[in-house]
C-alpha positions in Angstrom: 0.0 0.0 0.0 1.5 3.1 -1.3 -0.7 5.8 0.5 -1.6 6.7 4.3 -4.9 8.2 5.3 -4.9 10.4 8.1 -8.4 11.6 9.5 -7.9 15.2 10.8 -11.6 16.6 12.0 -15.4 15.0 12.0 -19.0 16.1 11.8 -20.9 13.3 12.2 -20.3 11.3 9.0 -18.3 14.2 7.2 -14.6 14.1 7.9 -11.5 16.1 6.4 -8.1 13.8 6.3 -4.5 14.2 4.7 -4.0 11.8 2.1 -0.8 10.9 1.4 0.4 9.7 -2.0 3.6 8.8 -3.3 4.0 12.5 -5.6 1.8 14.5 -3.0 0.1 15.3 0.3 -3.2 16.0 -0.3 -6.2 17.3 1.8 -9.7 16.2 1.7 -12.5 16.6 0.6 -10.7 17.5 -2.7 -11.9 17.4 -6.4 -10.1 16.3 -9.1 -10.6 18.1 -12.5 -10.3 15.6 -15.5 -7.3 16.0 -18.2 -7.9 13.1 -20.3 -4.9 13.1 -22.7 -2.1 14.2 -20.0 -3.6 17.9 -20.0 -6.2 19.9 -18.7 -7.6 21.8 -21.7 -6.1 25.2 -22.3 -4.8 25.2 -19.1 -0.4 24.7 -17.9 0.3 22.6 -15.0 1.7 25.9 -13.4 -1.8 27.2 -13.4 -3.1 24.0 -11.7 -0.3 24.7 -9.4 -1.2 27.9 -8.7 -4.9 27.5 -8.1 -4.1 24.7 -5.8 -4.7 21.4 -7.8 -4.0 18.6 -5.9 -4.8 15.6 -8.1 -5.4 15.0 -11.9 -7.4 12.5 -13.7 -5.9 11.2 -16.4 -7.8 8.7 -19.1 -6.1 5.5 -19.9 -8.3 4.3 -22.2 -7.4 7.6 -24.6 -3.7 7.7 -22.9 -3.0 3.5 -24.4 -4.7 5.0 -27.6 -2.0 7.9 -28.0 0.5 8.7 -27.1 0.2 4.8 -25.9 1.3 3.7 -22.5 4.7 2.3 -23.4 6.0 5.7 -24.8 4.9 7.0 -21.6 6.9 4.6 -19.7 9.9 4.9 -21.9 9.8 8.3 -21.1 9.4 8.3 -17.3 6.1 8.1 -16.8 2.6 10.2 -17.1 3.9 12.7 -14.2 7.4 13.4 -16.0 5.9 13.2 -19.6 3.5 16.1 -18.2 5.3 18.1 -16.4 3.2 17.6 -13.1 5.3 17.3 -9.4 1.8 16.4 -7.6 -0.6 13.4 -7.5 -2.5 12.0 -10.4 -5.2 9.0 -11.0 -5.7 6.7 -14.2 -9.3 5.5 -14.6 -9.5 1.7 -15.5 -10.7 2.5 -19.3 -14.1 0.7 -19.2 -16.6 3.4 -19.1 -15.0 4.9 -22.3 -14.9 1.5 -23.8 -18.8 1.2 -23.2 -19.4 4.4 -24.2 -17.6 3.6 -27.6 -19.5 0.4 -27.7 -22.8 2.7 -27.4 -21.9 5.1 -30.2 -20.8 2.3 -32.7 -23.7 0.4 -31.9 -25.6 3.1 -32.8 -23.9 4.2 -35.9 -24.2 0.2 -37.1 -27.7 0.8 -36.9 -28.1 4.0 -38.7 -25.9 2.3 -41.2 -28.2 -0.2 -41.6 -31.2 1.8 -42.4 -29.1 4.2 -44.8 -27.6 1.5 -46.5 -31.0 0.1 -47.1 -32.5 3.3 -47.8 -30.2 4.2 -50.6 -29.4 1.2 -52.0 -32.8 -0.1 -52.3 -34.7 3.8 -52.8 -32.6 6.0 -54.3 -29.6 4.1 -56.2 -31.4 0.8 -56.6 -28.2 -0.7 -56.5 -26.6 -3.7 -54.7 -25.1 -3.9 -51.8 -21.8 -4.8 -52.6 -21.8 -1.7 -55.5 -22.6 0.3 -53.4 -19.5 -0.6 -50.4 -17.0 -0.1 -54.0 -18.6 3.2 -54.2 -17.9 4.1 -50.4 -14.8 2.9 -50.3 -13.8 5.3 -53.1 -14.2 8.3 -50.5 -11.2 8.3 -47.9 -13.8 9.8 -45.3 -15.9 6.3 -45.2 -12.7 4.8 -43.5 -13.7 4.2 -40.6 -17.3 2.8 -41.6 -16.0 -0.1 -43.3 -13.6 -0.7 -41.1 -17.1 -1.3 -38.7 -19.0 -3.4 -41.5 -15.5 -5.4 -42.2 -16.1 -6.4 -38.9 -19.7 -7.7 -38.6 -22.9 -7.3 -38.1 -22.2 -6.8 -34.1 -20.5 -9.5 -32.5 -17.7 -7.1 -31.3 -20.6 -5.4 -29.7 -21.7 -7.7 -27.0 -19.5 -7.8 -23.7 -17.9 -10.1 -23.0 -17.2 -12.1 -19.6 -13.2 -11.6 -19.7 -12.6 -8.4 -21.5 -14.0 -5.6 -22.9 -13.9 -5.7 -27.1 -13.5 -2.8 -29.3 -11.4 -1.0 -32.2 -8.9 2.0 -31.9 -10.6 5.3 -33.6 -7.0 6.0 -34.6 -5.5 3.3 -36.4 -8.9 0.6 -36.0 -6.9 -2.1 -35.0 -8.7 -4.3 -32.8 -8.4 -3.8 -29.0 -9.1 -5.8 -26.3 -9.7 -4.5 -22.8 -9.3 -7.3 -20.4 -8.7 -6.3 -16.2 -5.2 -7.2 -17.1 -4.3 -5.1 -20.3 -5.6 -2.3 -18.0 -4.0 -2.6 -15.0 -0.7 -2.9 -17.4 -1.2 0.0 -19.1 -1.7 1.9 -15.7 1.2 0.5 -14.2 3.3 1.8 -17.2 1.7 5.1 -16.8 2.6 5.2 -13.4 -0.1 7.7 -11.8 -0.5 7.6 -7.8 -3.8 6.4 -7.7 -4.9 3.2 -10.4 -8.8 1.8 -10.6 -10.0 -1.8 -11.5 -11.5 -2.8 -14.2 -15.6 -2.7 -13.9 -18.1 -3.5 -15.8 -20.1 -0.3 -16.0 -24.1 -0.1 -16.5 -26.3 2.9 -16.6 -28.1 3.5 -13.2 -31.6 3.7 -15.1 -31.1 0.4 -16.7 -33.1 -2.5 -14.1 -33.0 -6.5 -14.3 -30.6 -8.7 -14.0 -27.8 -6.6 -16.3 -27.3 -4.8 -13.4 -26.7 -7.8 -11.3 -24.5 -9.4 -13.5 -22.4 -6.6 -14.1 -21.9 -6.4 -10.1 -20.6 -10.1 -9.8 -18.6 -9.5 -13.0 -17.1 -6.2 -11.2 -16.1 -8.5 -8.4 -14.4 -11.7 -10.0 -12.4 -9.2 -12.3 -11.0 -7.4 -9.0 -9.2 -10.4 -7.8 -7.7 -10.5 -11.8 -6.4 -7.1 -11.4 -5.0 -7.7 -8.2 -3.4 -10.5 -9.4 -1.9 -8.1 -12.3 -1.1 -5.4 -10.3 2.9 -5.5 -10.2 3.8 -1.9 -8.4 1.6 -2.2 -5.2 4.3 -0.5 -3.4 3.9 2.5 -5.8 0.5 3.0 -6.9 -3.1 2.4 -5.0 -5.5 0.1 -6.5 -8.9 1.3 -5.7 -11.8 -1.0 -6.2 -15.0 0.4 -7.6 -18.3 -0.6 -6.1 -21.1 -1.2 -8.6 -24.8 -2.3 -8.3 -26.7 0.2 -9.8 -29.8 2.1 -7.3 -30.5 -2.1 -5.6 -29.2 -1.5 -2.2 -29.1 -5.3 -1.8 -26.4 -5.4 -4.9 -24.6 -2.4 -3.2 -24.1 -4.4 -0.4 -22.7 -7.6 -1.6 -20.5 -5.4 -4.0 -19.5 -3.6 -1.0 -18.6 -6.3 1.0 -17.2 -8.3 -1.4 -14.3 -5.4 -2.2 -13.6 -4.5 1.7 -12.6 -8.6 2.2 -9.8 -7.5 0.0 -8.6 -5.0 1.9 -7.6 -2.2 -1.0 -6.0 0.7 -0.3 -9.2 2.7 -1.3 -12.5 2.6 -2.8 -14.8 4.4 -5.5 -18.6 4.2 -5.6 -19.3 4.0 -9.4 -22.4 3.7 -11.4 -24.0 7.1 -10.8 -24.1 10.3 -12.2 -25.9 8.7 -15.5 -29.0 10.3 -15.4 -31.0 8.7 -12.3 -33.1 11.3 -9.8 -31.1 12.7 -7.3 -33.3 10.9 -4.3 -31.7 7.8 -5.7 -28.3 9.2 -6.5 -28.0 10.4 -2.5 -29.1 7.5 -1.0 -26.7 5.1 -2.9 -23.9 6.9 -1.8 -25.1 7.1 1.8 -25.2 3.9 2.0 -22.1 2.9 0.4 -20.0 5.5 2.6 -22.0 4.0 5.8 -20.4 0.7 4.8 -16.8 1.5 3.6 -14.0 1.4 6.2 -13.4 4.5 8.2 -9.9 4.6 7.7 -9.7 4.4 3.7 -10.7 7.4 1.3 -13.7 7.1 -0.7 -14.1 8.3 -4.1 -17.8 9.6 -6.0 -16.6 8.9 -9.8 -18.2 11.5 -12.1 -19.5 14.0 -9.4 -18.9 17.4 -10.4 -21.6 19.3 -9.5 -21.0 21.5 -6.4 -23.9 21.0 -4.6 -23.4 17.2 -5.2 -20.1 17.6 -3.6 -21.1 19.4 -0.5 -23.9 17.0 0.2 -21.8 13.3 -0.4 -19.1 15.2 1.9 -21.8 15.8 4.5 -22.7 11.7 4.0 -18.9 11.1 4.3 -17.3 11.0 0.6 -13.5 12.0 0.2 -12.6 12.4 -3.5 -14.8 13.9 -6.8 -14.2 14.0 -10.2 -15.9 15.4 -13.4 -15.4 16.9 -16.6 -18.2 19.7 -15.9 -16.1 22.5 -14.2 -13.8 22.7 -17.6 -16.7 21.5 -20.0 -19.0 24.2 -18.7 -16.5 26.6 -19.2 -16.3 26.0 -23.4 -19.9 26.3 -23.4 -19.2 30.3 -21.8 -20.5 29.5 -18.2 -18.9 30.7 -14.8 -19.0 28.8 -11.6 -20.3 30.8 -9.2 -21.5 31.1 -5.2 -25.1 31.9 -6.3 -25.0 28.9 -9.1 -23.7 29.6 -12.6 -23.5 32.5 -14.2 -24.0 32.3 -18.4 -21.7 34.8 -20.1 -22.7 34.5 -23.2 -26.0 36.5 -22.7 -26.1 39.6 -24.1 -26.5 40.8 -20.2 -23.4 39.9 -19.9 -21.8 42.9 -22.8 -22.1 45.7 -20.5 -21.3 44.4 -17.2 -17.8 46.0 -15.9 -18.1 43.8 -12.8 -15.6 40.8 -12.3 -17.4 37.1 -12.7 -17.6 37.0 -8.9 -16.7 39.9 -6.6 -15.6 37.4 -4.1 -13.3 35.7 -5.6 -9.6 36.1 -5.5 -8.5 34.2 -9.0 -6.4 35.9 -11.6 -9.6 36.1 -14.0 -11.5 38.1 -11.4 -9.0 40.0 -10.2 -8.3 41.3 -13.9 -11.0 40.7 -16.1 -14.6 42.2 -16.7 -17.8 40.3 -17.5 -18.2 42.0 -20.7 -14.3 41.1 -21.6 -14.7 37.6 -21.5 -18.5 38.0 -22.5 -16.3 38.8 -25.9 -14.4 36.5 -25.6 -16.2 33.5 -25.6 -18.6 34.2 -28.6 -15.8 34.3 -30.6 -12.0 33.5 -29.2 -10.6 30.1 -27.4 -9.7 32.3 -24.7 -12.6 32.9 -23.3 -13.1 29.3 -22.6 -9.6 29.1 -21.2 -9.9 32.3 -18.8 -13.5 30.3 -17.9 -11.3 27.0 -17.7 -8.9 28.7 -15.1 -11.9 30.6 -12.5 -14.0 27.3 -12.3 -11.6 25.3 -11.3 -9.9 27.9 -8.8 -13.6 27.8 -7.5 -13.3 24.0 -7.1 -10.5 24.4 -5.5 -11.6 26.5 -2.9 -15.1 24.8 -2.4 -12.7 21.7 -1.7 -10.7 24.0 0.9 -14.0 25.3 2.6 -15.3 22.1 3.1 -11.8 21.0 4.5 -11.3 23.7 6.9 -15.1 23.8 8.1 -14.4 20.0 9.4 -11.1 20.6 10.7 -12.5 23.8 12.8 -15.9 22.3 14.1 -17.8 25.1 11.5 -19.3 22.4 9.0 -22.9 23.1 9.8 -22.7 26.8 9.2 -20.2 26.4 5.9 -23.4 24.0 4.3 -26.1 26.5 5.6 -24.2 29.5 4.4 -23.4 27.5 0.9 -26.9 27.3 0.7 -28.4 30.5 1.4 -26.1 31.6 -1.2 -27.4 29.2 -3.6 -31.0 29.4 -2.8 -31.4 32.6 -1.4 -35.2 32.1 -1.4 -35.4 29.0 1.0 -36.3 27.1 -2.4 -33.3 24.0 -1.2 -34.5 20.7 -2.9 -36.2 18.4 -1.0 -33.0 15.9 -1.6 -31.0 18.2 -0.1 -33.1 18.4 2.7 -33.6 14.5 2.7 -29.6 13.9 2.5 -28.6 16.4 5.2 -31.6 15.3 7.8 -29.3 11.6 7.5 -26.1 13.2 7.9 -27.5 14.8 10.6 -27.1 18.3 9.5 -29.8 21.0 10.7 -30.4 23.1 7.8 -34.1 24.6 8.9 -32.8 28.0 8.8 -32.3 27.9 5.3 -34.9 26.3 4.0 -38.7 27.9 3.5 -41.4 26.3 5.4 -44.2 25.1 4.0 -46.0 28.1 3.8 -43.7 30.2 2.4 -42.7 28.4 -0.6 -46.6 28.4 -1.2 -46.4 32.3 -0.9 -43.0 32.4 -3.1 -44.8 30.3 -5.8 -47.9 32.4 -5.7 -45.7 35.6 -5.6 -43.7 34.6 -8.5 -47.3 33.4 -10.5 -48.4 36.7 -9.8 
């Protein structure tokens, strides 16, 4: 085990620790913001630096892809090859491999129908015709190199790997727990996860449960694979979609293996938020007390507040930066959408409350500019949202560590619904982590009035 987890203050299930990995002490809760090549888009690692990044996430799905895993190791690994001195975490690959899956699925399909439409409508020609005439036209590629392969047997999952072609070269690729705990040892990052099989959390029936006992006969594999335990943390991922009797066994099955960490997985794909609270609670109630716990794909900051209050460590999502290219600021109140014509006028910083380089120097109306029609804008926007993670990550730290945690969530709220209007979610989540947050929260009565005030 290459990391020591230190638990520095408590408020009833919320804690703040140090976590100590091999490239950086870190304190938690913390966020990690996603750089899926080796690089956080428009962004230098001095920035990070400076804003107070503590972790990365790096993609090794797209890393083994290019620049490919073994020029990363001949080079001295992902940390070296990116000039970045702190802590960074590979993702096991799968969920990009299903997503890939998804999409070619999906194109097959609309192939299908095309093909049939203007073969047999418009062209009247045969089928094999028209493939000579498609493969005349260098952008079809990649199609035929889809309908070379079948009609779908590469799109099934399999029990001992994942299947799939590279969208660079479309040589075939095969994702097994092995290949990808390989291909994370060679990048080297702090932090490694196992290989899962990853479901939706809307789909129901027994895909869900089979994906859950597949999840746990492929973490003894990638154990078994895992050749740098001294250097790099396996963390197991717990799957078993919104069926808390799944969660459990998954739950239980990964703490007999006593990993140096664990994710809860599976969420963030579109299921109600009444759901999406409850999962974590219970998976945090069960996970040792002395090992961080990770929410994959949580992003959101009121998400991140609320699975801290129920005991959650570490957060990742694409949404701070990905927000950002679409021209929207992070901000106390919620988001703030510079792209509105509002916005061209406006002299006032993003937020006058906070102390990053973008505020500090730059106008709404400047980057309003910007971001209708210059890469910068979404860079500048790139930079304040994640210095706002950042901080949201330090507040929630120091709250713990000074016995203020209570008044940090009530005052994050009040901010965020300044008319009392806090979703009942919220209210249902904090009432279990045993967090009193009547004082910003409407009664009854007056969110009838609010709603008849805002009618009228």
């Amino acid at each position: 085990m290459a990391l020591r987890f230190e638990i520095l203050g408590r408020f009833n299930r919320a804690r703040a620790a140090h976590l100590t990995l091999p490239h950086f002490l870190c304190q938690t809760p913390l966020f990690m913001p996603v750089g899926t090549q080796g690089t956080i888009k428009g962004l230098t690692t001095s920035q990070l630096e400076d804003i107070g990044c503590q972790i990365i996430l790096g993609n090794t799905y797209h890393l083994a892809l290019r620049p490919t895993s073994e020029l990363i190791d001949e080079l001295g690994g992902l940390h070296k090859f990116m000039n970045w001195p702190r802590a960074l975490l590979t993702d096991s690959g799968g969920f990009q491999m299903v997503v890939v899956l998804c999409l070619t699925d999906t194109l097959c399909t609309f192939l299908d129908s095309f093909r049939m439409l203007i073969c047999n409508i418009v062209f009247r020609y045969p089928y094999c015709i028209w493939l000579t005439l498609l493969k005349r036209v260098s952008h079809f590629s990649l199609i035929r190199r889809f309908y070379r392969t079948t009609s779908r047997p590469f799109m099934c999952l399999y029990h001992e790997s994942l299947p799939e072609f590279s969208p660079v070269d479309g040589k075939p690729m095969l994702l097994t727990p092995e290949e990808s705990i390989q291909i994370q040892n060679r990048i080297g990052a702090d932090i490694i996860m196992a290989l899962d099989d990853v479901v939706k959390t809307t789909i129901t029936g027994p895909r869900i449960k089979e994906a859950m006992y597949r999840t746990l006969r492929w973490i003894d594999r990638c154990i078994a694979a895992h050749k740098r335990p001294h250097e790099q943390n396996l963390f197991g991922i717990v799957q078993g979609g919104l069926d808390p009797a799944l969660r459990d066994i998954c739950v239980r099955g990964l703490v007999e293996r006593n990993l140096p960490g664990y994710a809860i997985g599976g969420l963030a794909g579109g299921e109600d938020k009444d759901s999406f609270w409850r999962v974590v609670a219970q998976c945090t109630a069960a996970l040792p007390e002395d090992k961080p716990r990770y929410v994959m794909g949580v992003g959101y900051p009121l998400d991140i507040v609320v699975c801290s209050a129920l005991g959650a460590d570490m957060y990742d999502c694409v949404y701070p930066t990905r927000t950002a290219r679409f021209g929207t600021a992070l901000i106390p109140e919620g988001v703030l959408k510079l792209k509105h014509q509002a916005m061209a006028t406006d002299v006032r910083p993003i937020d006058p409350t906070c102390e990053c380089m973008v505020c500090k120097k730059y106008t709404r109306a400047y980057i309003h500019c910007l971001v209708t029609k210059d890469a910068m804008g979404s860079q500048l926007l790139s930079y304040h949202n994640l210095h706002y993670m950042m901080k949201l990550s330090r507040d929630l730290h120091s709250s713990i560590v000074e016995g203020r945690f209570p008044e940090f969530v009530c005052k994050f709220l009040q901010r965020m619904f300044p008319k009392g209007d806090v979703p009942q979610w919220v209210c249902n989540a904090m009432e279990v982590a045993g967090i009193d947050i009547s004082s910003c929260c409407a009664t009854y009565s007056e969110s009838e009035d609010l709603m008849l005030t805002s009618k009228e």
